[in-house]
C-alpha positions in Angstrom: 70.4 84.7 -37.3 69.9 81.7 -39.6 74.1 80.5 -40.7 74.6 81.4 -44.6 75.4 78.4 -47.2 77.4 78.5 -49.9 76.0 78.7 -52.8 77.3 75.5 -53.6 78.1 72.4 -51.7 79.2 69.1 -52.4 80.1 65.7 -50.9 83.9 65.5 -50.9 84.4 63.3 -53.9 88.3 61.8 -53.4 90.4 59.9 -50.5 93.3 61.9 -51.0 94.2 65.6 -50.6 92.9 67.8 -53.3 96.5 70.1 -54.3 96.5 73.3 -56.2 99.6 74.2 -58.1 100.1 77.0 -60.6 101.7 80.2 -60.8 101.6 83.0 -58.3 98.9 85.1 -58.6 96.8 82.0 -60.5 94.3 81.8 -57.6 95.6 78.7 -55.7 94.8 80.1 -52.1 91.6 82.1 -53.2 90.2 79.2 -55.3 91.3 76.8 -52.6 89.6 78.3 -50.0 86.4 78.3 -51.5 86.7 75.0 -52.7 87.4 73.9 -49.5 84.5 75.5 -47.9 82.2 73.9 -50.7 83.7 70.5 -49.9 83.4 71.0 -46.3 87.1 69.8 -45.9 90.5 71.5 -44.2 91.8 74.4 -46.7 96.1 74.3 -45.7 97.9 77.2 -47.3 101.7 75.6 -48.1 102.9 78.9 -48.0 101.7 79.8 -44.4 102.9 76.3 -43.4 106.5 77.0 -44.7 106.6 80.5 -42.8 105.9 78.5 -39.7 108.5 76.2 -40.1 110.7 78.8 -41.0 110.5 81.8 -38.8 109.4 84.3 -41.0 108.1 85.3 -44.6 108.7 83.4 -47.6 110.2 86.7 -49.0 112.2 86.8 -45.7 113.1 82.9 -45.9 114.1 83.1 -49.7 116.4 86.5 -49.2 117.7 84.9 -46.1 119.0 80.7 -47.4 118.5 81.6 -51.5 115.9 80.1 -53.2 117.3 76.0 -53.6 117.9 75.4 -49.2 113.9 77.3 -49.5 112.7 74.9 -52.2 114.3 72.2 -49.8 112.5 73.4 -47.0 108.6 73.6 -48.6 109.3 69.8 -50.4 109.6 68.9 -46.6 106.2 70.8 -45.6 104.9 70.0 -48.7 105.4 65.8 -47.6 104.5 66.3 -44.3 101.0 68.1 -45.2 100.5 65.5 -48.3 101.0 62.7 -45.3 98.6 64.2 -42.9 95.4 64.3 -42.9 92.9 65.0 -46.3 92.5 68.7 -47.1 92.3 71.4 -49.7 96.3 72.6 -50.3 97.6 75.6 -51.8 101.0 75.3 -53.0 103.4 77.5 -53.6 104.0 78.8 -57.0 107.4 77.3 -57.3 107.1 74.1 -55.1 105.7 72.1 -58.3 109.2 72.0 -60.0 110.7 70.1 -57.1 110.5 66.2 -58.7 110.0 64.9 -55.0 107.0 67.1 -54.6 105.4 65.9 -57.8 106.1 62.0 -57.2 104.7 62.6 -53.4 101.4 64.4 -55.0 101.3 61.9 -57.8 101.1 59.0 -54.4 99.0 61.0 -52.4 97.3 64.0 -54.1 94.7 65.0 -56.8 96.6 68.1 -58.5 94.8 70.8 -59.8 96.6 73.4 -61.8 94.9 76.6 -62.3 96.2 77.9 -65.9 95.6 81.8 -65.8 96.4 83.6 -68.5 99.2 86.2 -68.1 96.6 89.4 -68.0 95.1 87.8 -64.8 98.4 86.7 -63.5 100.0 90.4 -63.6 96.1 92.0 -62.3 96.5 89.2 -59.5 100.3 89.8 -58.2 100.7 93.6 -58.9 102.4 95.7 -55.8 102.6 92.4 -53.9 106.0 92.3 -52.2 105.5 89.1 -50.5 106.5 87.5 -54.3 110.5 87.0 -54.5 110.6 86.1 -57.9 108.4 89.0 -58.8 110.5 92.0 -57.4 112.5 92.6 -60.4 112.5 94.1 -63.4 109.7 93.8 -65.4 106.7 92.0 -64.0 105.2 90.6 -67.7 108.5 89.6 -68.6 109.1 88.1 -65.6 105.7 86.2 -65.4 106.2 85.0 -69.2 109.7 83.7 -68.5 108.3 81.8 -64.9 105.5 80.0 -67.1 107.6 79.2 -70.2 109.5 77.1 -67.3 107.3 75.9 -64.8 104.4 75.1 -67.6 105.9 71.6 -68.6 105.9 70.6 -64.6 102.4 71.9 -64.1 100.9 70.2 -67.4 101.0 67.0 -65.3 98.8 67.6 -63.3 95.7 65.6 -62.7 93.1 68.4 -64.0 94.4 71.4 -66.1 91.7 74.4 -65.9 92.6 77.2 -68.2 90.9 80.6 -67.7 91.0 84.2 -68.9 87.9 86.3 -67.9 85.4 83.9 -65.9 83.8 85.0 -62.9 84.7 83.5 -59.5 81.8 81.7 -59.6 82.2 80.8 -63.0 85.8 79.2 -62.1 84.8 77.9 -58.9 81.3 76.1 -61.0 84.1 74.5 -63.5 86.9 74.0 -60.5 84.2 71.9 -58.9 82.9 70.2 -61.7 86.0 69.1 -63.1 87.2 67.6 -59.6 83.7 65.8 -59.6 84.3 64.5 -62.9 87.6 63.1 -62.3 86.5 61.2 -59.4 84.2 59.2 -61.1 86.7 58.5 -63.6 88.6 57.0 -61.1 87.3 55.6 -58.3 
């Protein structure tokens, strides 16, 4: 049986690791994935990575060492995958906010943030336990107050794609097309 292609594949276009960051539920793993499959590079999920490290969930890992000795814990898996080797990273929703992890993907990282709107964001992270920050109260509220805070740190990133109610292709076309763009603007 002839192997399927994506529809869409491109030449990886940087030197350097190609790092989503957004809020949870944004589509940093889903997006990554695929871009990383159209690139033909390593996808890394920072999330997975951290619950290596640490011996358990991130739900687990936050509930156990509260959420600054965890935020501690993902800058150092955060460096340690930026200083490896080129791949498609997923960060974690909060791991932007942490200055070191913004100067180390500033030195070795083309940032991405995926800038959902808050319908998406709720459809995207409804009934998922594995979200601490998400477990309480009410989830709108909750997601409004997380992006009122975390929206100045994610605004610096490299390449800002703001969605509503494209398709996955659709995002994943302008995804693509934007990361293209930006590195023939800088070589």
């Amino acid at each position: 049986m002839p192997q399927q292609k994506d529809f869409l594949h491109f030449d990886y276009p940087l030197n350097r690791t190609l790092m989503f960051v957004g809020m949870p539920g944004c589509g940093k793993s889903s997006i990554g994935k695929r871009v990383a499959r159209i690139y033909s590079v390593p996808f890394v999920d920072s999330d997975i990575e951290v619950e290596q490290a640490g011996g358990g969930s991130c739900a687990d890992l936050f509930a156990r060492f509260g959420e600054a000795e965890f935020r501690r814990g993902e800058e150092l898996v955060i460096e340690r995958l930026l200083n490896g080797p080129v791949c498609v990273l997923s960060s974690g929703g909060g791991s932007f906010l942490s200055e070191r992890t913004r100067e180390n993907a500033r030195e070795k990282a083309v940032t991405v943030y995926l800038d959902a709107d808050v319908k998406t964001l709720i459809r995207n992270t409804a009934g998922r336990s594995h979200r601490p920050l998400l477990n309480t109260g009410n989830p709108e509220e909750t997601i409004r107050a997380l992006m009122e805070k975390r929206r100045p740190f994610f605004e610096t990133a490299d390449i800002v794609v703001r969605y509503k109610n494209e398709t996955l292709g659709q995002l994943l076309r302008r995804v693509v097309g934007e990361v293209n763009q930006y590195a023939k603007q800088h070589p």
